[in-house]
N, C-alpha and C positions, 0 to 999 in steps of 0.2 A: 504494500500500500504506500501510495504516494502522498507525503501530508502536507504542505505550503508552509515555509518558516512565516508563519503569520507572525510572528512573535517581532520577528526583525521590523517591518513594518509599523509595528502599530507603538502609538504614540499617543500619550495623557499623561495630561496637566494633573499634576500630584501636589500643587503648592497650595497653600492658602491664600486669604486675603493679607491685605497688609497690615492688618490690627494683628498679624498674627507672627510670632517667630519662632521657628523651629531648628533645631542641633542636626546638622547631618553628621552622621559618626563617617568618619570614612575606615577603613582596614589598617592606613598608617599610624592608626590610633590619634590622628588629628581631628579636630572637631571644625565645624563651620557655622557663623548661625547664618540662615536663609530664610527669605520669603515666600522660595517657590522652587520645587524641583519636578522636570520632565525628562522621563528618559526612552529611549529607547533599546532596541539588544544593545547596538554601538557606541552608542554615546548616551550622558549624562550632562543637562544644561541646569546649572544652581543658577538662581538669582538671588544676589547679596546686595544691601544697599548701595556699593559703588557698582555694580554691572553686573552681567552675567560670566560665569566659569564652565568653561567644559572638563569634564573628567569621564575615566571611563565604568563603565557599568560595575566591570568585577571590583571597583576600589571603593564602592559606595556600601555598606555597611546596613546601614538604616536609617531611617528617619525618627527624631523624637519631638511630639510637640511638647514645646516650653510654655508658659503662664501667660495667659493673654494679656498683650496692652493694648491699654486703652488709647484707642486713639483720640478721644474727649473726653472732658469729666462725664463722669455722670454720677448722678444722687447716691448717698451711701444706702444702702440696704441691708437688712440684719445677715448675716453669713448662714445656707442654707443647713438645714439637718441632713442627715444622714438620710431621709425617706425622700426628702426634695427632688433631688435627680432621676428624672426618668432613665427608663430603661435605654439602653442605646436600642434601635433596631438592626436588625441581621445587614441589612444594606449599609448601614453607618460604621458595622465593626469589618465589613470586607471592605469598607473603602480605605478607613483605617486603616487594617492589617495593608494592602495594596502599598499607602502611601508610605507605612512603615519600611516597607522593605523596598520598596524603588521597583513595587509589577505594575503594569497595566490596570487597572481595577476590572475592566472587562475579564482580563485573567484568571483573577482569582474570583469574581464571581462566576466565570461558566462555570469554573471544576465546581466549586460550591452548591452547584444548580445541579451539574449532572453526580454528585457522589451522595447527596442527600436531599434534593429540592431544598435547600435551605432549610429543612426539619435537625431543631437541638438536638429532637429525642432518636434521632434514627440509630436501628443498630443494622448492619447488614450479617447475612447468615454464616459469613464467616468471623463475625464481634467487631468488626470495624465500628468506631463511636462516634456520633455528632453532623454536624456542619460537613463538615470536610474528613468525615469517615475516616480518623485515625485508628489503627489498631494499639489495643493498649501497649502494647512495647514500644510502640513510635513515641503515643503520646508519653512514654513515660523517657524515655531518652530526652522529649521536645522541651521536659518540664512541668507536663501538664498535671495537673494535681486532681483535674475532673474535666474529664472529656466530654461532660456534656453543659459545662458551661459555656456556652457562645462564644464568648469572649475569649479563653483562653482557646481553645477549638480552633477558633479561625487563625489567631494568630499564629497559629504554631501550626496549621499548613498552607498560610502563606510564604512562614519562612520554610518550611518542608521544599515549596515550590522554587522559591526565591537559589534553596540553594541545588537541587537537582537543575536550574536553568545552568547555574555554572558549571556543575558538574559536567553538563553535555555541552559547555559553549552555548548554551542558544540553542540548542537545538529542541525547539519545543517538542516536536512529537517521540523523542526516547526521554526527557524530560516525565513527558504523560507517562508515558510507559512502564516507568519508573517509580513514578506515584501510583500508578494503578495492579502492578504486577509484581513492585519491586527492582529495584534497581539489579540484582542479580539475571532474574530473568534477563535483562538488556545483557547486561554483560556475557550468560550464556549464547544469547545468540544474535549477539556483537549487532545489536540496532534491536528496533521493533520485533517483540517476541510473535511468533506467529499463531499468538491466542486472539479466536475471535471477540472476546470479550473485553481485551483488552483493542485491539483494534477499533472496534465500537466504540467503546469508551474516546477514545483518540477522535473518532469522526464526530462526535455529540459535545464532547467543549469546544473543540474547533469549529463548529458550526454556531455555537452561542456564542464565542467568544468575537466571531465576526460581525453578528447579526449585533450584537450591542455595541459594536465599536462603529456599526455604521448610525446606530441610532442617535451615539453620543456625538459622533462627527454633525450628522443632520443638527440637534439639538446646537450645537456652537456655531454653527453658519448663523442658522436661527438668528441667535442672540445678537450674533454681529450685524445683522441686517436691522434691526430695532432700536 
């Protein structure tokens, strides 16, 4: 099966606004604060208050948001309890997880769509758990403490994803393959293992991960035309 490095292609806007500044950790153990990071497989564009930096993908680490500033006063308000904060929603912690690690958000929402429809509770028949159908020895290697918390779930197979991409270069579909069969399988047979299940799988993010990366393209012309 022939699978299109979509991955190389696609491109989103991971930054925030500018009330807002976040730590890119990079590998060299240096830190950056930025306003906004987009990357691609190839390349990585920060934006810092004096310009933009390019760097390359494998030296970006992670993203962390820091404490929001205010870009105007505004009134004091008593400091929220602990019940106050709504819940994040499942779209809010993959985008999250996405910007944490420098993927596409379309990325890591297709696998999330096609490994559990976005159900916390899901178990698959062979114990995979969650979001992003970790099995318990991944999640527990990943750090996970309950794999059917959202939150930690997704984060920990975005980075799951974030690092099988480098493992294979970029190469999205033994990447998938990797996540879905295990990265040994790949290594047995040196690429895409010749399991229809896992090929399937490979064709069903690839097809979501396209079909939302044309909807969010549509959605940013939009904007710009208004």
């Amino acid at each position: 099966m022939r699978v299109r490095p979509v991955f190389l292609a696609a491109v989103l806007f991971l930054g925030s606004s500018a009330a807002f500044a976040d730590t890119l950790y990079l590998r060299s153990g240096k830190t950056l604060k930025i306003e906004a990071l987009s990357c691609t497989a190839s390349a990585c564009v920060a934006t810092l208050k004096g310009g933009d930096i390019e760097l390359r993908p494998i030296d970006v680490e992670r993203v962390e948001p820091d404490e929001e500033v205010d870009a105007e006063p505004v009134a004091e308000t008593p400091p929220p309890t602990a019940g106050d904060a709504p819940p994040r929603t499942i779209e809010q912690l993959v985008e999250a997880a996405a910007h944490r690690y420098a993927l596409p958000r379309s990325l890591v929402r297709a696998v999330a769509r096609a490994e559990s429809a976005f159900d916390p509770a899901a178990v698959s028949p062979k114990g995979a758990q969650g979001v992003m159908q970790l099995m318990p020895g991944t999640a527990k290697e990943l750090g996970v403490s309950n794999a059917f918390d959202p939150a930690q779930n997704i984060d920990a197979g975005a980075r799951l994803l974030r690092q099988l991409l480098e493992k294979y270069q970029g190469r999205v579909a033994e990447a998938l393959a990797a996540y879905n069969a295990g990265a040994g399988a790949v290594a047995k047979h040196n690429g895409v293992p010749p399991y229809r299940e896992t090929r399937g799988y490979i064709r069903k993010v690839v097809r979501e991960f396209e079909r939302s990366e044309k909807q969010e393209s549509a959605a940013r012309a939009s904007e710009k035309k208004q």
